[in-house]
N, C-alpha and C positions, 0 to 999 in steps of 0.2 A: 431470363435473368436468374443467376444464382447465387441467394442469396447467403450462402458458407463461401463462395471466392470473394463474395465484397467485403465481407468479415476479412477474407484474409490480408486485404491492402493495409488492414491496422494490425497486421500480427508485424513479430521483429524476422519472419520470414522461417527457412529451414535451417536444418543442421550443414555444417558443411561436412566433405567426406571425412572421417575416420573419429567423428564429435560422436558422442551417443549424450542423450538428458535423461533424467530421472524428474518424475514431481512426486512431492514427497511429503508424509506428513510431517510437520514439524516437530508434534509432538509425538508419534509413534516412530517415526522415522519409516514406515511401511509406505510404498508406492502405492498410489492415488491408483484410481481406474483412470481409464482415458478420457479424455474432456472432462477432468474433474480438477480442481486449485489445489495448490501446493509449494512447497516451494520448489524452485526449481534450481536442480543441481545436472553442472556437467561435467563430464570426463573426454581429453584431447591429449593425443602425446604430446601437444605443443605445450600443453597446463603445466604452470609455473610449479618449481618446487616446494614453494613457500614465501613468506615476508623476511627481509633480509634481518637478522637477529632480533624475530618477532618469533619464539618456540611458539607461545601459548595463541599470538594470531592466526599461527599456521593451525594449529593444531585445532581450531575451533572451526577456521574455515575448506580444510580440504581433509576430508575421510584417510585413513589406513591405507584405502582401498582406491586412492588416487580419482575421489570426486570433488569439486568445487562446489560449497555452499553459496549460491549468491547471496542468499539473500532476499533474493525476488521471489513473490506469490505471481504465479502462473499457471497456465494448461496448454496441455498438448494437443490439437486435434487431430482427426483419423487420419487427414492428411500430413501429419507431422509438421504443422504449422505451430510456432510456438508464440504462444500471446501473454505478455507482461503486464498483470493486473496492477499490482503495487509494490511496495515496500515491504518487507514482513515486520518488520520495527513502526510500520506508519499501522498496522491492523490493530483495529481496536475490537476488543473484546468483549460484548457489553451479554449478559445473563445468557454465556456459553454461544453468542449468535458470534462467528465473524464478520463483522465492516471493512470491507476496503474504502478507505479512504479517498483515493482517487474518483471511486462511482459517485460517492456522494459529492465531491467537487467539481465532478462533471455538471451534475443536477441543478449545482446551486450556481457551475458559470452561465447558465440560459437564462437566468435571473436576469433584467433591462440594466435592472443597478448596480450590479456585481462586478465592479473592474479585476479583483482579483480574488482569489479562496485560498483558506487551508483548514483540511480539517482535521482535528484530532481527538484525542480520545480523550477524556478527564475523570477521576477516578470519583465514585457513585458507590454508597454504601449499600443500597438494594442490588444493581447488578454488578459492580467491582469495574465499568467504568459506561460513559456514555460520550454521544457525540456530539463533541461544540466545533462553528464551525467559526474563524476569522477572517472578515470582509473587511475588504477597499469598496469602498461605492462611490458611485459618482451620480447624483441626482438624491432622491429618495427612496430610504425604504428603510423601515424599522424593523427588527429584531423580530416580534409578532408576524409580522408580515411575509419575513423573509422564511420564518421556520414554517407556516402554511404554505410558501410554496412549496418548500421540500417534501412538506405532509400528501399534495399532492400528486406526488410521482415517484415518492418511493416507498418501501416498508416501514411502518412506525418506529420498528423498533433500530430503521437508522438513520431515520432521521433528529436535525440536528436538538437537543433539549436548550442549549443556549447560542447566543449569536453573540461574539464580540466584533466593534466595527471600530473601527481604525485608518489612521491614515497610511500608514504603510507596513507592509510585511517583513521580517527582518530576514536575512540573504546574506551567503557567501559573497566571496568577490567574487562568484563565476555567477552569480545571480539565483542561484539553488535557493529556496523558498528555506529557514531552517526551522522546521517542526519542533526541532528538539528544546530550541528556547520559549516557542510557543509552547511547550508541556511544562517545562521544567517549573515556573511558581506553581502548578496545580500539585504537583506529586512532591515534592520535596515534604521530607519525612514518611513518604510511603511507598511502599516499594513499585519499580512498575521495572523490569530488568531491561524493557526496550527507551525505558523514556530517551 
């Protein structure tokens, strides 16, 4: 049994012919080594021009040099499997560590009580931000409770500092979970350029 082909059943697969990707820093903009996070950027003849009298959305999201920014934190592995870690908007940033967001909502869906998670970032005057996490539950489990499980399965520093719990998550009409109204009371008045 090999366990990099079982990894691969959760990658978004390969490239198709004439696709090349980049991962890429986001903040140097220099190419990642291989199996290392990034975001990930592609170039295809088939790749749009742009956003229809959108100059400055085109211009943010697709290179000079005819690459597409998704947007997406990802890596490539040696077999050119490509795996979609998160959001780069959804990474929180807490004393220079990156969090992706989705690992620790992974963590905290194996929780018995945890109907649904999101987690975000909120901004923290010692590290410039940390990670709260907002639950649906259905039975019991407290806030205390719920951040020792996390303590037990991930690294301190991403696991959640607060728990809000609530009755439901707020969502698109297509049912997309919206992070951004979840950040927006914590940062307003301070700058965060992904909230």
């Amino acid at each position: 049994r090999d366990p990099g082909k079982e990894e691969r059943l959760s990658s978004a697969g390969t490239l198709v012919p004439h696709a090349e990707v980049r991962v890429v820093d986001p903040d140097t903009l220099k190419d990642m080594p291989e199996g290392e996070q990034g975001e990930l950027w592609f170039r295809t003849p088939q790749l749009m021009k742009g956003y229809h009298n959108k100059p400055e959305a085109t211009a943010e999201a697709i290179t000079e040099d005819g690459w597409f920014r998704t947007g997406d934190v990802g890596r490539v592995d040696d077999g050119g499997y490509i795996f979609v870690e998160d959001r780069l908007k959804d990474m929180i940033i807490s004393g220079g560590e990156n969090i992706y967001s989705i690992e620790v909502e992974r963590v905290l869906a194996e929780h018995d009580a945890i109907v649904e998670v999101a987690v975000i970032g909120v901004p923290d005057d010692k590290w410039g931000e940390v990670v709260k996490a907002v639950v649906v539950i259905e039975g019991e489990a407290s806030e205390k409770e719920i951040i020792a499980f996390a303590r037990e399965r991930l690294a301190a520093y991403k696991c959640p500092k607060s728990v809000d719990i609530t009755d439901e998550l707020p969502r698109n009409p297509t049912g997309k979970i919206l992070k951004k109204e979840l950040r927006k009371p914590h940062w307003e008045g301070r700058d965060r350029t992904t909230v």
